[in-house]
C-alpha positions as CSV (number, residue, x, y, z in Angstrom):
1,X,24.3,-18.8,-7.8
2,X,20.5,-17.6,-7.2
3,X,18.2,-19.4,-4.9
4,X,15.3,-21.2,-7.0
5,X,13.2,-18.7,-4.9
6,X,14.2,-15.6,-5.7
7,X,11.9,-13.5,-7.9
8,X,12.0,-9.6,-9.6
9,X,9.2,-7.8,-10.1
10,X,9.8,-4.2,-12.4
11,X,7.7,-1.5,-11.4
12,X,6.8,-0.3,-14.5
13,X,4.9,-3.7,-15.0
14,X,3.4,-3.6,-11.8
15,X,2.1,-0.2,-12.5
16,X,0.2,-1.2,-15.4
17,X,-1.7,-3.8,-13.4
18,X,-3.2,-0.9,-11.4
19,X,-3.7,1.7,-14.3
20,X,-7.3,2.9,-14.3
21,X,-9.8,5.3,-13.0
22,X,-10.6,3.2,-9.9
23,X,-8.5,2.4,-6.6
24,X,-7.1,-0.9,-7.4
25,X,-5.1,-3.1,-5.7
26,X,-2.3,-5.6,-6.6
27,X,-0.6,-8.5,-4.8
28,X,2.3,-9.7,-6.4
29,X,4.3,-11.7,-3.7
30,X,3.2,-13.7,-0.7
31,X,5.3,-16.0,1.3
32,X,5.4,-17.1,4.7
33,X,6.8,-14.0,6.2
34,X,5.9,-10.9,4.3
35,X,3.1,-10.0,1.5
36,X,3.6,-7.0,-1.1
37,X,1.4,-5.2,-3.1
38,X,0.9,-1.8,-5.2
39,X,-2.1,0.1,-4.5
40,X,-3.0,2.9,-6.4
41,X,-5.9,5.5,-5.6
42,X,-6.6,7.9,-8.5
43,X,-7.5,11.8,-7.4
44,X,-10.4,12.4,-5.2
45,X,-10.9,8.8,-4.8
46,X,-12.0,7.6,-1.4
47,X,-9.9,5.1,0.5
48,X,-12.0,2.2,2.4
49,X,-9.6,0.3,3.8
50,X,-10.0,-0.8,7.7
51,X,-7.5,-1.8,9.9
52,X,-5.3,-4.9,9.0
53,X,-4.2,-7.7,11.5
54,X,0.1,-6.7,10.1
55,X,2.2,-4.0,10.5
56,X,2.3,-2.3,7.1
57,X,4.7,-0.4,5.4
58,X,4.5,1.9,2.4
59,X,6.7,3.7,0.1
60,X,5.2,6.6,-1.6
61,X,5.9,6.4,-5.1
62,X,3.9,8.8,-6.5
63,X,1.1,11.2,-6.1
64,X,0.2,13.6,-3.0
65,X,-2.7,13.4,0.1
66,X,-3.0,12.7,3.3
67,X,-2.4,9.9,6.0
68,X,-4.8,9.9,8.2
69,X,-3.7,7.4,11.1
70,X,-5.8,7.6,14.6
71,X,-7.3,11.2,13.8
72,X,-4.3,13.1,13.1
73,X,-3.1,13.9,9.1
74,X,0.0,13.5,8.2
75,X,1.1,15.0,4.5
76,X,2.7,12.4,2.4
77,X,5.2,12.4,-1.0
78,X,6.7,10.7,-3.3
79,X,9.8,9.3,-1.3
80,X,8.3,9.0,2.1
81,X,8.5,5.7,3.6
82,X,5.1,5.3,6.6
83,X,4.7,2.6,8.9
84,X,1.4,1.5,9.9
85,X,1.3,-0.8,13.2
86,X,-0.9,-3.6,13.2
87,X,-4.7,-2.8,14.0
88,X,-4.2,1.1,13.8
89,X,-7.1,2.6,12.2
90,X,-5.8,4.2,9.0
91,X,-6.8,5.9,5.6
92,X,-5.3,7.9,3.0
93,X,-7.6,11.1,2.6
94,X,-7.3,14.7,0.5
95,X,-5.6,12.5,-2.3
96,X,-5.0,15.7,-4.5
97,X,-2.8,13.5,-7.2
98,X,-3.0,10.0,-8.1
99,X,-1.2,8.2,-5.5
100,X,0.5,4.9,-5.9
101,X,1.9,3.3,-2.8
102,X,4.1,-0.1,-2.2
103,X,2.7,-1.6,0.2
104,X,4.3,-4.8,2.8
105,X,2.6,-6.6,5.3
106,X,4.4,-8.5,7.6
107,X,2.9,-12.3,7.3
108,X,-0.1,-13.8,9.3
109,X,-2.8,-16.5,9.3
110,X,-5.5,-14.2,10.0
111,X,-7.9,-12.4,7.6
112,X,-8.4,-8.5,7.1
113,X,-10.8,-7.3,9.6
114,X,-14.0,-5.4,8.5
């Protein structure tokens, strides 16, 4: 039997809500706990994002760039799996292919900062 709660996403779907020539960004589940999202930044885009108030994680599912995470780069892939601790100043730079990330925040009451 399957909790009443339960829901299934399909990544193909998901990827068509972020299809385009600008980053866009895509919450499909939030709950108590945890929030989940697919972001997608197209080649040479810039990524704006500031610190969040969660740990993040991210799954690289495609695409190819760099993590930048408190001034040092990190190259990323498809397949790589980064956690981002909660306030660290971060930002996805050198994005050579369209990258398209799954990203989970842990759950909390408050906002995004600036």
């Amino acid at each position: 039997m399957v909790p009443q709660d339960v829901q299934i996403f399909g990544l193909d779907e998901l990827r068509q809500r972020v299809r385009g020539p600008e980053p866009r960004f895509f919450e499909f589940l939030r709950s108590d706990r945890l929030s989940a999202a697919l972001y997608r930044l197209p080649a040479g885009a810039a990524d704006l994002q500031g610190p969040h108030l969660e740990d993040e994680v991210y799954l690289v599912l495609e695409g190819s760039a760099r993590l930048r995470v408190a001034g040092i780069d990190h190259e990323i892939r498809p397949g790589l799996v980064l956690f981002i601790p909660a306030e660290a100043r971060h930002s996805f730079v050198e994005i050579r292919e369209d990258l398209t990330l799954l990203a989970l925040f842990s759950a909390t009451e408050r906002p995004y900062r600036d």
